[in-house]
Chimera marker file (.cmm) of the C-alpha trace (Angstrom):
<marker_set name="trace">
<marker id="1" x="-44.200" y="-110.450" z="-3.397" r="1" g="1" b="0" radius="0.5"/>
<marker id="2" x="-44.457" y="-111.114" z="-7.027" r="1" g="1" b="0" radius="0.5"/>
<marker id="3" x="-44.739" y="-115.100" z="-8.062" r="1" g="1" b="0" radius="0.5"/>
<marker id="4" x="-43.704" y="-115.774" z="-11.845" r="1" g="1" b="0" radius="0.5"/>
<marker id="5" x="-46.908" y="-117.896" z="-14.123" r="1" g="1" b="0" radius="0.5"/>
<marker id="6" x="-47.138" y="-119.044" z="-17.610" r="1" g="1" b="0" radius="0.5"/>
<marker id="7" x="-49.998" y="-117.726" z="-19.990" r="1" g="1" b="0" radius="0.5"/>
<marker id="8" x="-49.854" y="-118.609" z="-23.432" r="1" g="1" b="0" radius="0.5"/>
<marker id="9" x="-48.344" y="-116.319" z="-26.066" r="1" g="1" b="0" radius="0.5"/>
<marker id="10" x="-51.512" y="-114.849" z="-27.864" r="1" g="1" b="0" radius="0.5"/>
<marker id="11" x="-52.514" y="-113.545" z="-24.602" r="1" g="1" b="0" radius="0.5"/>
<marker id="12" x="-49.210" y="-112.110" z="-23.807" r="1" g="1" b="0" radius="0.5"/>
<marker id="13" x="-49.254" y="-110.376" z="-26.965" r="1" g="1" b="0" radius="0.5"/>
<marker id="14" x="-53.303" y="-108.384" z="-26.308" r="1" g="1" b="0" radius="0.5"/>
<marker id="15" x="-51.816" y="-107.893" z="-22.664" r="1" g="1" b="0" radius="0.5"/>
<marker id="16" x="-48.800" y="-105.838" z="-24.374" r="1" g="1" b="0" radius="0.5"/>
<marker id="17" x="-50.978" y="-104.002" z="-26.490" r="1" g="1" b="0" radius="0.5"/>
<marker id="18" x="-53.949" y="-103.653" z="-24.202" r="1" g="1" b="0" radius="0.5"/>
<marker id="19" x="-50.598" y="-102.355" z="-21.660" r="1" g="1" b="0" radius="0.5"/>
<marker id="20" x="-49.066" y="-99.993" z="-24.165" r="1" g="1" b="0" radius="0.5"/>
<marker id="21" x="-52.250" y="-98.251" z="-25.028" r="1" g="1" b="0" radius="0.5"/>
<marker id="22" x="-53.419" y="-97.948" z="-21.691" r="1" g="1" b="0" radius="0.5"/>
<marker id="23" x="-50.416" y="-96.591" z="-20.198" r="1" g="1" b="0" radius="0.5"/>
<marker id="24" x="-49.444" y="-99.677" z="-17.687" r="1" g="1" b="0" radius="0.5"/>
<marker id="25" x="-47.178" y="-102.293" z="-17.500" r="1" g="1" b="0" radius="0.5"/>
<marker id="26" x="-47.890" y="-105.843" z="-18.831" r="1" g="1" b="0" radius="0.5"/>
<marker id="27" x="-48.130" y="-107.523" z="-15.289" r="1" g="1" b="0" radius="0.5"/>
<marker id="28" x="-50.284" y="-104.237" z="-14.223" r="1" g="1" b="0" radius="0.5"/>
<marker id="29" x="-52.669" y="-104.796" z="-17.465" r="1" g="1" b="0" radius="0.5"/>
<marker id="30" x="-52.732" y="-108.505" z="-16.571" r="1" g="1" b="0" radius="0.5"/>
<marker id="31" x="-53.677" y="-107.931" z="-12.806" r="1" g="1" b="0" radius="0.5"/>
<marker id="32" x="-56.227" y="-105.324" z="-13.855" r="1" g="1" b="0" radius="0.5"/>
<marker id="33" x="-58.098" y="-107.644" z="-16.112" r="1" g="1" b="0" radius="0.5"/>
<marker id="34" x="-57.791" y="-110.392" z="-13.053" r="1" g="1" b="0" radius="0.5"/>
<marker id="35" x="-59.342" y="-107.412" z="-10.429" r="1" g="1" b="0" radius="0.5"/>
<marker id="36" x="-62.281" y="-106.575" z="-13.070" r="1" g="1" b="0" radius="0.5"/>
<marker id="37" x="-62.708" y="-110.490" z="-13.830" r="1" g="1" b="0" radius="0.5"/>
<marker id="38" x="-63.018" y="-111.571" z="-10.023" r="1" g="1" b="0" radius="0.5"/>
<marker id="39" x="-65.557" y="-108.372" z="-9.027" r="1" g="1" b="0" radius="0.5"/>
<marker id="40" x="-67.426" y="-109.571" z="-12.007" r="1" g="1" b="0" radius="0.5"/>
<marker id="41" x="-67.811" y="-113.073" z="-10.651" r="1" g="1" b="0" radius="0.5"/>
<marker id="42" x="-68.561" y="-111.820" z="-6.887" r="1" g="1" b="0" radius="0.5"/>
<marker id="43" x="-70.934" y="-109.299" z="-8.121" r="1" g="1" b="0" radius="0.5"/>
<marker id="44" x="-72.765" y="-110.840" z="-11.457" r="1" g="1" b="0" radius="0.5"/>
<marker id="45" x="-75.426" y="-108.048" z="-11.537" r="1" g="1" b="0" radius="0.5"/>
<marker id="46" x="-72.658" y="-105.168" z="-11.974" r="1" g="1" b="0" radius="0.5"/>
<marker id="47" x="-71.666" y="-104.738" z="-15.292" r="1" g="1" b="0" radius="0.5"/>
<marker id="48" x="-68.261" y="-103.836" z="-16.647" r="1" g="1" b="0" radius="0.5"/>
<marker id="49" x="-68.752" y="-100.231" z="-17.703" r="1" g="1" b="0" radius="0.5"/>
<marker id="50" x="-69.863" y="-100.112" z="-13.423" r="1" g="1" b="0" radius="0.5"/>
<marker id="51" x="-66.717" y="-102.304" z="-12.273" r="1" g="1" b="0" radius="0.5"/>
<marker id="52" x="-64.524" y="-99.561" z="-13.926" r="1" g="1" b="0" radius="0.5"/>
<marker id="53" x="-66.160" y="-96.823" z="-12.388" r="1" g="1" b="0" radius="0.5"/>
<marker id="54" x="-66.062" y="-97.990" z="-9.029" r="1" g="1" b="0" radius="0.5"/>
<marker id="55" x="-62.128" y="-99.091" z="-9.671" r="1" g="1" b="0" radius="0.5"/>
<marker id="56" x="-61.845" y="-95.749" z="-10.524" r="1" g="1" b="0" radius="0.5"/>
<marker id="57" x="-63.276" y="-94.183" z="-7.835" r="1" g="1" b="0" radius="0.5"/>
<marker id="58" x="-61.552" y="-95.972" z="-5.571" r="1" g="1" b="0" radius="0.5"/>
<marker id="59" x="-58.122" y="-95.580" z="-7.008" r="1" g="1" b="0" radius="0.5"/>
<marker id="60" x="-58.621" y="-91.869" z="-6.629" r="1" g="1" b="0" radius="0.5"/>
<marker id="61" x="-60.252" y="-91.643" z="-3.102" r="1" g="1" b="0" radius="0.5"/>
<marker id="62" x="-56.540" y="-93.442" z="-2.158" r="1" g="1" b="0" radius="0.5"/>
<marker id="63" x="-54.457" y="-90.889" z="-3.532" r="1" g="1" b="0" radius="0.5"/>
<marker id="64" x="-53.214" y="-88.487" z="-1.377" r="1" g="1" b="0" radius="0.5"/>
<marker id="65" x="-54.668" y="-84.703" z="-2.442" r="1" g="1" b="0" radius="0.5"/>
<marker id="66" x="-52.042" y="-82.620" z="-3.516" r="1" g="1" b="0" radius="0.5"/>
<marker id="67" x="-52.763" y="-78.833" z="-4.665" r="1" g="1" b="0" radius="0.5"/>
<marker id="68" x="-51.757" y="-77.365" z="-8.261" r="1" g="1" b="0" radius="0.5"/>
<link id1="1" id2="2" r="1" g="1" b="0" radius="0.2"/>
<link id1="2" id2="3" r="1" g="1" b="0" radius="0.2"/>
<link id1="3" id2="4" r="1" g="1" b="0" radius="0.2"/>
<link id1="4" id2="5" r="1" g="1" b="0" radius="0.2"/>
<link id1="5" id2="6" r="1" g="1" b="0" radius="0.2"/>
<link id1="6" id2="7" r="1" g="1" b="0" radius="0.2"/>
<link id1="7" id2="8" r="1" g="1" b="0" radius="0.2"/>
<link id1="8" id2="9" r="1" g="1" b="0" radius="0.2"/>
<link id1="9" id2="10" r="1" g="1" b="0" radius="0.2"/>
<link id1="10" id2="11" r="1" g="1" b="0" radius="0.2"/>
<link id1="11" id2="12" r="1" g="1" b="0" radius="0.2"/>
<link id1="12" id2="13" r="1" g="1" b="0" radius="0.2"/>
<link id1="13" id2="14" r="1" g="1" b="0" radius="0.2"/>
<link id1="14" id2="15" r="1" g="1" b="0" radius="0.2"/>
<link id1="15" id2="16" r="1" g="1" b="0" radius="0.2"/>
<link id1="16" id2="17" r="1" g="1" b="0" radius="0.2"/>
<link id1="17" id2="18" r="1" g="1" b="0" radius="0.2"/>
<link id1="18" id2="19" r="1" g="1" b="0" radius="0.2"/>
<link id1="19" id2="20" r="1" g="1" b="0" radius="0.2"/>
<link id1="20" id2="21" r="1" g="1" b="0" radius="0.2"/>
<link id1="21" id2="22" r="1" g="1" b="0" radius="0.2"/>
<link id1="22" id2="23" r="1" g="1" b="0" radius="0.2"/>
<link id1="23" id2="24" r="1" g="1" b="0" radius="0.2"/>
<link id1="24" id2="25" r="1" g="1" b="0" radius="0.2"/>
<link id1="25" id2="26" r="1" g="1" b="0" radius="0.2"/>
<link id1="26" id2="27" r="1" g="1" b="0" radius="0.2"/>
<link id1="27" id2="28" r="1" g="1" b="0" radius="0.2"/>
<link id1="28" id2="29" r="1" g="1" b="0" radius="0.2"/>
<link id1="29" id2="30" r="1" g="1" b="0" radius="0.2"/>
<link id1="30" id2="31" r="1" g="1" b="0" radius="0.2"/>
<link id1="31" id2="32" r="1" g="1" b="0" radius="0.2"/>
<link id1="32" id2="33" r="1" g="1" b="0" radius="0.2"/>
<link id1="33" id2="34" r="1" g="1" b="0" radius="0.2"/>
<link id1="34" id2="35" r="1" g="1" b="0" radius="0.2"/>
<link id1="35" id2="36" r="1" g="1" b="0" radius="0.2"/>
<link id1="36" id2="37" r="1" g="1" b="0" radius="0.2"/>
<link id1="37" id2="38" r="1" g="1" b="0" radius="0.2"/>
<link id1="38" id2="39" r="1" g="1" b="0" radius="0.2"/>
<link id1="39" id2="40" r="1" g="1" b="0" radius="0.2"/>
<link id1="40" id2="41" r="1" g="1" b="0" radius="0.2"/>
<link id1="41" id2="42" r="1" g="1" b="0" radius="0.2"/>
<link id1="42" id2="43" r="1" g="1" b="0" radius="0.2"/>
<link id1="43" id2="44" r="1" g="1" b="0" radius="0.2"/>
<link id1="44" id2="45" r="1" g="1" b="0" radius="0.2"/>
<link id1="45" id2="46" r="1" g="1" b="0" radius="0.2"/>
<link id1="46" id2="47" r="1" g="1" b="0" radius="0.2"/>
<link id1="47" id2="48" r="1" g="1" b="0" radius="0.2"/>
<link id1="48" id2="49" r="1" g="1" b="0" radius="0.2"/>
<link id1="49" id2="50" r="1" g="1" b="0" radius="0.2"/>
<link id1="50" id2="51" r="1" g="1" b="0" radius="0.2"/>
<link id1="51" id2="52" r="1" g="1" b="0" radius="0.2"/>
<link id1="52" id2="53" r="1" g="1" b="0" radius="0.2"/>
<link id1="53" id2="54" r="1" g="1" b="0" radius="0.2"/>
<link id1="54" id2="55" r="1" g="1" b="0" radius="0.2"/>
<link id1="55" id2="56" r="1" g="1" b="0" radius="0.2"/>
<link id1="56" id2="57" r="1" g="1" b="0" radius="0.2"/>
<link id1="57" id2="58" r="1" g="1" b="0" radius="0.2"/>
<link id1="58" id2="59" r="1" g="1" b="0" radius="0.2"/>
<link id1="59" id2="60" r="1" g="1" b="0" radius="0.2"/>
<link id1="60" id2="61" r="1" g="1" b="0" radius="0.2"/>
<link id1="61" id2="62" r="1" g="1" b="0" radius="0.2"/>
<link id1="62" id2="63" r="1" g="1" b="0" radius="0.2"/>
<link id1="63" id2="64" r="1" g="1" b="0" radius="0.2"/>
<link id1="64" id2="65" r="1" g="1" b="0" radius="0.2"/>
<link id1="65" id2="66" r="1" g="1" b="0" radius="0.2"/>
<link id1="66" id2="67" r="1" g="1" b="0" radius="0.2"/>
<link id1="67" id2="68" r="1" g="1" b="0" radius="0.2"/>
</marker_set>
């Protein structure tokens, strides 16, 4: 389900580039900064540099392993 919101246009605009240079898409950049903001507020003791890492690891203990 994807539900359509208004932000204002100078945010829009560090989403894109945030997006661009982080390989995702603007929505994707936008949910990831609404993940890391709400782990932050649950979890005030963690600090960024530690929410990444453990969104990280997680991400990658949910792909599927895949030999090369």
């Amino acid at each position: 389900m994807s539900t359509s919101i208004r932000i204002n246009d100078s945010f829009y605009e560090e989403a894109k580039s945030q997006a661009k240079a982080e390989l995702r898409s603007i929505p994707n950049q936008i949910e990831y900064w609404a993940r890391i903001g709400k782990i932050a507020l649950d979890n005030p003791e963690m600090s960024i540099e530690a929410i990444k890492t453990l969104m990280v690891a997680k991400n990658q203990a949910s792909e599927p392993f895949t030999f090369r």
